[in-house]
C-alpha positions in Angstrom: 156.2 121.9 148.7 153.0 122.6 146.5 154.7 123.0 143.5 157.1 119.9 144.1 153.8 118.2 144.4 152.6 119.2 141.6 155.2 118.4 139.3 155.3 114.6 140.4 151.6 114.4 139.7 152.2 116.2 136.1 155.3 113.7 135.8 152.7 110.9 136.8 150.3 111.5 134.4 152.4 112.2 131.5 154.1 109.2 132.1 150.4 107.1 132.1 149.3 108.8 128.8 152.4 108.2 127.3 152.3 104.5 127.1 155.3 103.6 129.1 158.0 101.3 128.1 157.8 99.2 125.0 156.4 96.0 126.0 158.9 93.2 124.4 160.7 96.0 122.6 158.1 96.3 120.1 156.6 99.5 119.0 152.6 100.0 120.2 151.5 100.7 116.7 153.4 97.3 115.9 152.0 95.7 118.5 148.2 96.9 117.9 148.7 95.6 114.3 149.7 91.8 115.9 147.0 91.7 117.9 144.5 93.2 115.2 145.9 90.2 113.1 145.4 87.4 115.7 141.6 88.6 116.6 141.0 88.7 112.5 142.7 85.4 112.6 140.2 84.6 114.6 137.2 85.4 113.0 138.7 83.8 109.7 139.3 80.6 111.8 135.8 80.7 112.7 134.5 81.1 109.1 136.5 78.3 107.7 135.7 75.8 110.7 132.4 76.7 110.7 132.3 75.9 106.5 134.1 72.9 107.1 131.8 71.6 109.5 128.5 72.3 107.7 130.3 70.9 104.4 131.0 67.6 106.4 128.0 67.2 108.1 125.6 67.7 104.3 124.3 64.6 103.0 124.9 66.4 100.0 127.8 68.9 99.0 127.9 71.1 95.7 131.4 71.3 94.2 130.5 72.9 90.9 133.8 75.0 90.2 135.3 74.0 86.6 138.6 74.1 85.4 137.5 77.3 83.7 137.0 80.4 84.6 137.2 78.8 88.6 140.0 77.3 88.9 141.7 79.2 86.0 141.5 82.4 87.8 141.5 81.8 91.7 145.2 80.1 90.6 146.0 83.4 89.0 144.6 85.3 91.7 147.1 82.7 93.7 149.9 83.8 92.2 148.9 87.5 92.3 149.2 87.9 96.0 152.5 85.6 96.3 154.2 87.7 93.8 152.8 90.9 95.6 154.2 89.6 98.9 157.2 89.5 97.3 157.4 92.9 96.0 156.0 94.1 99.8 159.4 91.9 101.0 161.1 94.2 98.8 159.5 97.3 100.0 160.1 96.8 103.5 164.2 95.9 102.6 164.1 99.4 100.6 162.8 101.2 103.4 165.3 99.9 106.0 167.7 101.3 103.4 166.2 104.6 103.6 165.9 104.2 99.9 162.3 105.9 99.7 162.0 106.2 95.6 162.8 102.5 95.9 160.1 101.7 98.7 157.4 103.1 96.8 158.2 101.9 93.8 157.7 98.0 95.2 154.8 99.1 97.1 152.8 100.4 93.9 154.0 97.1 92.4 152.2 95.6 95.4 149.2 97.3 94.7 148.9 96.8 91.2 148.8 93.4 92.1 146.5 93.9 95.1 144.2 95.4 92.2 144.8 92.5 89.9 143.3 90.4 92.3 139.8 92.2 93.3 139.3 92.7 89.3 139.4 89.1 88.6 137.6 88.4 91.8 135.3 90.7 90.8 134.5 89.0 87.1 134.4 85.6 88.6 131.6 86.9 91.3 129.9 88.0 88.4 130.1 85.2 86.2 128.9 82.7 88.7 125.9 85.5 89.8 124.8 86.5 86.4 125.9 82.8 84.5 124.9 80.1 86.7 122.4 82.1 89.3 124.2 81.3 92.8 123.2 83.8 95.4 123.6 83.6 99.4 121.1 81.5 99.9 120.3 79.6 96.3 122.2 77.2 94.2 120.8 78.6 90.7 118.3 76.3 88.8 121.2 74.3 86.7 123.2 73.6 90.3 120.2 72.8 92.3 119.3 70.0 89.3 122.9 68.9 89.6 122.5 68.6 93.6 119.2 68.3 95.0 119.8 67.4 98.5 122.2 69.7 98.7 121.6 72.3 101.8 121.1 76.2 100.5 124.5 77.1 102.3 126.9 77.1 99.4 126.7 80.8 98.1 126.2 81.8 101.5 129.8 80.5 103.1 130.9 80.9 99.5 130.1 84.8 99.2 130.9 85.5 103.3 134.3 84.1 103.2 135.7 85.5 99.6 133.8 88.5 100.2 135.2 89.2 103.8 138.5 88.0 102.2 138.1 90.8 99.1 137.3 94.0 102.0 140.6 93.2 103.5 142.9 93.1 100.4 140.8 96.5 99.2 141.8 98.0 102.5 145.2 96.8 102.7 145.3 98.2 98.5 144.3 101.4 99.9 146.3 101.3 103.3 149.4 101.2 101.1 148.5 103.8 99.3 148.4 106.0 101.5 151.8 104.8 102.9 153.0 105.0 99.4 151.6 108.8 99.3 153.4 109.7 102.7 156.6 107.1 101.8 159.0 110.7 102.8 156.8 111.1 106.1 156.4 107.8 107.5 158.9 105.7 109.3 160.2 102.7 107.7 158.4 101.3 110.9 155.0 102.1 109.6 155.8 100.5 106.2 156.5 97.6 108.1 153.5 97.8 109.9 151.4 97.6 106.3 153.7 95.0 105.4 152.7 92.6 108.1 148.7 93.4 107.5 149.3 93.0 103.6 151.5 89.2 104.4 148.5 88.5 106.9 145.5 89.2 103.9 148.0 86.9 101.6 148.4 83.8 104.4 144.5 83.7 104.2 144.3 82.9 101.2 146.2 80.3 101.0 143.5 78.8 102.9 140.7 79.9 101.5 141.9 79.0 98.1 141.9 75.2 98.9 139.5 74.9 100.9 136.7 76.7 99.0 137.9 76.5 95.4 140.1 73.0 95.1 138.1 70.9 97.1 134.8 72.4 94.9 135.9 71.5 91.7 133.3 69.5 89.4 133.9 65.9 88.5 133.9 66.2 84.6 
């Protein structure tokens, strides 16, 4: 009797600790990843809603971007993560095929153009530091001229959102390098898994790039 007992609690709380049955047919490290992308989703929301408003609501809004280096590169930078979507599109399609040479191939494609992105980020952070003086919380002397009455907010929305933007594609660079690393190890589920983050970090974009960089250009 004891020992029957015993084994229906053991069964009991292996079963608990195991995570029981696949809620929607969908693996848990799948589904953490979903939810991980709707709460960052979230805060990205918040960021641009929040930039929108205070851009509405200023008497005065800078839009000091020129065609060049600005507008030039953010459209590069544009095209960068669409075509690296692509290659992680073919990633995932070589996994399901258990073709693993093939995967990784397409995913270090995918991070070459991952990289391509943060480097001319990178330069265009530091042309607009070191060339025209914008920091968090200052315009730079030749954009304050240009927009007096404008509030102090610019580089601060401007550095918050691009910057938070920039973390996620350097961890998604390195989260598929490690995938890439392990590509005999993992499951093509996991691949999957970075695929959906790296598509996520690409969809941003394509509002940030809008609404922060085409809506901002000067009036020549």
């Amino acid at each position: 009797m004891s020992t029957e007992a015993h084994a229906v609690n053991q069964t009991t709380v292996v079963g608990d600790w195991g995570g029981g049955t696949l809620p929607y047919h969908i693996g848990h490290k799948k589904l953490g990843m979903w939810l991980f992308i709707v709460s960052d989703a979230m805060t990205f929301s918040a960021l641009l809603i929040g930039y929108s408003y205070v851009r509405a609501s200023s008497e005065q809004w800078p839009t000091p971007f020129h065609f060049y280096p600005s507008v030039v590169f953010s459209t590069v930078m544009t095209l960068c993560l669409l075509a690296s979507s692509f290659t992680m599109v073919m990633a995932v399609g070589a996994s399901a095929r258990r073709d693993k040479k093939a995967a990784r191939r397409w995913i270090y494609l995918t991070m070459i153009g991952g990289l391509t992105f943060l480097a001319l980020h990178s330069y265009e952070w530091y042309h607009l530091i070191h060339d025209y003086g914008l920091k968090p919380f200052s315009l730079g002397p030749e954009w304050s001229k240009e927009w007096p009455k404008a509030p102090p907010l610019f580089g601060a929305s401007f550095f918050a959102i691009t910057g938070l933007h920039m973390f996620h594609v350097l961890t998604g660079v390195l989260y598929l390098g490690w995938i890439a690393f392990r590509i005999r190890r993992v499951r093509h589920e996991d691949v999957e898994i970075s695929g959906l983050y790296w598509h996520f970090v690409d969809l941003v974009w394509m509002f940030v790039f809008p609404l922060i960089y085409l809506m901002s250009v000067h009036a020549e």
